[in-house]
C-alpha positions in Angstrom: 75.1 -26.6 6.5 78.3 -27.9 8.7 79.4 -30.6 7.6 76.5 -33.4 8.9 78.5 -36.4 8.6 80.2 -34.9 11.5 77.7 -34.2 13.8 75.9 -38.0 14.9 73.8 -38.9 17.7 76.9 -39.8 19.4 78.5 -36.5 19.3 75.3 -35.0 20.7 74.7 -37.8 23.6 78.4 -36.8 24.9 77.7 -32.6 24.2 74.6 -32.4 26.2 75.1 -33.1 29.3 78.1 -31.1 29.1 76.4 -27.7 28.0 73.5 -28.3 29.8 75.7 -28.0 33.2 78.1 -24.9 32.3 74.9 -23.1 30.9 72.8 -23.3 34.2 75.9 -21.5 35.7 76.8 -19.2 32.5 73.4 -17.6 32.2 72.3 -16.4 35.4 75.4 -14.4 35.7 74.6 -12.9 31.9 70.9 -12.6 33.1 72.3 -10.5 36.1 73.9 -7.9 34.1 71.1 -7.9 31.2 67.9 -8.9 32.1 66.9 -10.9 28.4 63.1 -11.6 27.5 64.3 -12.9 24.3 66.9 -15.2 23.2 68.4 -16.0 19.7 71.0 -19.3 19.9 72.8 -19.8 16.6 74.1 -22.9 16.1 72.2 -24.1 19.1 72.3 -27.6 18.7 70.0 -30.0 20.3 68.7 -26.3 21.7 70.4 -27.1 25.7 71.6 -23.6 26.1 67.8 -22.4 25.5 66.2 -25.0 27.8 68.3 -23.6 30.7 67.0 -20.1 29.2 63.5 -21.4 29.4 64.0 -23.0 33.2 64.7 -19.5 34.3 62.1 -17.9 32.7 62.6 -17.0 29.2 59.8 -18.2 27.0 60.4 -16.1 23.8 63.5 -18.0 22.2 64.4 -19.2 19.0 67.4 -21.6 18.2 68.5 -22.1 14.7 71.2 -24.6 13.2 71.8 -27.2 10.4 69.4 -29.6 9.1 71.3 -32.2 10.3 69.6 -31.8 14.1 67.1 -34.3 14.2 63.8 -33.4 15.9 64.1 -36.4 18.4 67.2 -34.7 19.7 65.8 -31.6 20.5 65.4 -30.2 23.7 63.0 -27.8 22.9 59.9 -27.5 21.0 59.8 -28.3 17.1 58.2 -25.1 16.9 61.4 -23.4 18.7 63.8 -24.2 16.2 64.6 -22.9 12.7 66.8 -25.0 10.3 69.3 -22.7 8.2 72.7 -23.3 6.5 75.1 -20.6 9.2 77.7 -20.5 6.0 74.7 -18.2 4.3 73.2 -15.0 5.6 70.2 -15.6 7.0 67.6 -13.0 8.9 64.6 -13.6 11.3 63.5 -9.9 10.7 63.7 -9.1 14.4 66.1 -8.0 16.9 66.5 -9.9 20.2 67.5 -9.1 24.1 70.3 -11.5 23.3 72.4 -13.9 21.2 74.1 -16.9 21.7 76.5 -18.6 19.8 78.8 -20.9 22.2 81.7 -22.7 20.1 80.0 -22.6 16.8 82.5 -20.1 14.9 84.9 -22.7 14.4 83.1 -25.0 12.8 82.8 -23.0 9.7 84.9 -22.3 6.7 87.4 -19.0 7.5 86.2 -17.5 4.3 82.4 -17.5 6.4 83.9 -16.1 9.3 82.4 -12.4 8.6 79.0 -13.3 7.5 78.6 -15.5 9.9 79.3 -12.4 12.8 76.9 -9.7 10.4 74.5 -12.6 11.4 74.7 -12.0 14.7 75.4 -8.6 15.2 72.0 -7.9 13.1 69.8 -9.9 15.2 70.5 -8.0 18.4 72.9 -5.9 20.7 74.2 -8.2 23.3 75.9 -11.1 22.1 77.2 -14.1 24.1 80.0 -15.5 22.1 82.4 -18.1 22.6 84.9 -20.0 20.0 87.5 -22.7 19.7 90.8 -21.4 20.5 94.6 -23.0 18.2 95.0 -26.6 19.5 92.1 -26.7 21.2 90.5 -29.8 19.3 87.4 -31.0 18.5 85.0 -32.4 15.8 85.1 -30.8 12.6 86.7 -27.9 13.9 88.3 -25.9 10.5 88.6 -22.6 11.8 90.4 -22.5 15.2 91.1 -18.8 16.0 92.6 -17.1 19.2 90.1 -14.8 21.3 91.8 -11.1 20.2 90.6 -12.3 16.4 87.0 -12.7 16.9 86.8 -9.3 18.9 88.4 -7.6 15.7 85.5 -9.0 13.4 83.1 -7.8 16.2 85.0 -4.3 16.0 84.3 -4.2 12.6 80.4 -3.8 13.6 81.0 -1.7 16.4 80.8 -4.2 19.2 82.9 -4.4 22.2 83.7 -7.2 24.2 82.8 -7.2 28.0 85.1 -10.0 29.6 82.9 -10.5 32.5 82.0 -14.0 32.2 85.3 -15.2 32.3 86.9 -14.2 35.6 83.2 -15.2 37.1 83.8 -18.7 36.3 88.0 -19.4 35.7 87.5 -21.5 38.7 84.5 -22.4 38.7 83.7 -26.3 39.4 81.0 -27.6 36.8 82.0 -25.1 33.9 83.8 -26.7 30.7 87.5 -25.2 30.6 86.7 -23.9 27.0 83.8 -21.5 28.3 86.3 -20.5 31.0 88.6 -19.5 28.5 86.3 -18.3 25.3 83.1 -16.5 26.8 82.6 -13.1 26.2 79.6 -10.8 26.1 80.0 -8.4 23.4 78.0 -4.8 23.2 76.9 -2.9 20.7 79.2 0.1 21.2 76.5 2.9 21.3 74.8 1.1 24.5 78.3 1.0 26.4 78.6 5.0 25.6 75.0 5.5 27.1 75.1 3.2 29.7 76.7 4.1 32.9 76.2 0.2 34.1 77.2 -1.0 30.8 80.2 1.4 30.5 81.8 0.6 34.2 81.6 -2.9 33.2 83.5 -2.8 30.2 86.0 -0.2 31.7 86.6 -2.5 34.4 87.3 -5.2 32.4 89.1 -3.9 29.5 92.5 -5.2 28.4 94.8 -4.7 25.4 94.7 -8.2 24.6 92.2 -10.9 25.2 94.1 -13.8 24.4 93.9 -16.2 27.6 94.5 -20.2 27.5 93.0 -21.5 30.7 95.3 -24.3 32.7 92.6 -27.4 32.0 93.4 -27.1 27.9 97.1 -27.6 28.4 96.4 -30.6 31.2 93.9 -31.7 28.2 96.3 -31.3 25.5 98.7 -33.8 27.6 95.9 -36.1 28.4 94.2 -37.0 25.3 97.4 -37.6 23.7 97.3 -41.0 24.5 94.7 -44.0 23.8 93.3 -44.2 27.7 93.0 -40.0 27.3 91.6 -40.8 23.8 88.9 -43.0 25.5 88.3 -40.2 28.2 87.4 -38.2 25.7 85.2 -39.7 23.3 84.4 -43.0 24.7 81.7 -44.0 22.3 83.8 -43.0 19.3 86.8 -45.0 20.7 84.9 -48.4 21.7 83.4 -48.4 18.2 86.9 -48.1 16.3 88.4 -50.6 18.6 85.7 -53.0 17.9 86.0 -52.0 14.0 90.2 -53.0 14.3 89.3 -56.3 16.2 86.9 -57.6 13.9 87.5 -56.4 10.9 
């Protein structure tokens, strides 16, 4: 389990309307290229990413994350959603159209860091993957990793990343800067060899290094170093600890 003392129903109140916005422009251009009728989300949270999934059609999903997600924060069905510790191996014992797992990787331990990819790589072949970058912040984030090292642990399972998603929405007004800068759709590497589709895409978009920090982290580095930018941020968190120091 990550650690739960981190993860209240603040943190989620400020997450979800956040995701929910980038995902309803995210997916349809992953949708476009793929064409899912199942979806896995690990570490799917209060399950946003899947209830976009499920507005546009997708009724076979599955999210899965720590016990600490209370079932009167989910956005999808009890029944939906499988609680599981993500620093242990864990296995549905079926393969889906595709997997999600949107800024999870860096909440866990670096010693988890290959388990936690085997778990993904064995429950399907397209996998849409996204992870905090150094200095990019954030709650309980222990594992911050640039872009280039998460594509070697896929290469370790023969995946290959397709950096589609990111030129499609770099400027794109309602997507969070971290998707802009993290999202990648990584491929079993067998299906890019016998896919023509699959195989232009990746051509096209194939670089020696990945590594990309988008212009809105630096302009948020410089903002929430201060108490107003502070505020901005986490406004919940910050009213709460300023009350705490005036009172106390």
């Amino acid at each position: 389990m990550i650690e739960e003392i981190k993860y209240t129903q603040d943190f989620f109140a400020i997450q979800m309307p956040i995701s929910k916005r980038s995902a309803k422009i995210i997916l349809p251009i992953v949708f476009n290229e793929i064409h899912p009728h199942s979806i896995l989300d690990v570490g799917c949270g209060t399950g946003v990413w899947l209830k976009i999934a499920n507005e546009l059609g997708i009724e076979d999903y599955i999210g899965i994350d720590g016990d600490y997600i209370h079932n009167d924060l989910l956005e999808i069905p009890k029944n939906k959603f499988i609680s599981a510790d993500l620093k242990n191996t864990f296995t549905l014992n079926r393969k889906f159209d595709l997997i999600i797992s949107t800024e999870v990787a860096e909440h866990l331990p670096i010693e988890n860091a290959d388990l936690f990819i085997s778990n993904l790589v064995e429950h399907g072949d397209f996998i849409l993957f996204s992870a905090a970058v150094p200095g990019q912040g954030g709650t309980y984030h222990i594992n911050e990793q640039p872009q280039q090292y998460w594509i070697e642990k896929f290469a370790k399972f023969d995946f290959l990343p397709i950096d589609l998603i990111r030129k499609n929405i770099w400027t794109k007004k309602g997507v969070d800067w971290w998707y802009k800068q993290n999202m990648f759709l990584f491929v079993k590497q067998n299906l890019i060899n016998k896919n023509i589709h699959l195989k232009t895409l990746y051509e096209k978009n194939k670089k020696d290094n990945y590594n990309l920090t988008h212009p809105e982290m630096i302009f948020y580095q410089k903002k929430i170093d201060s108490p107003l930018g502070r505020f901005i941020e986490n406004p919940i968190y910050t009213i709460k600890k300023f009350i705490s120091f005036t009172f106390s």
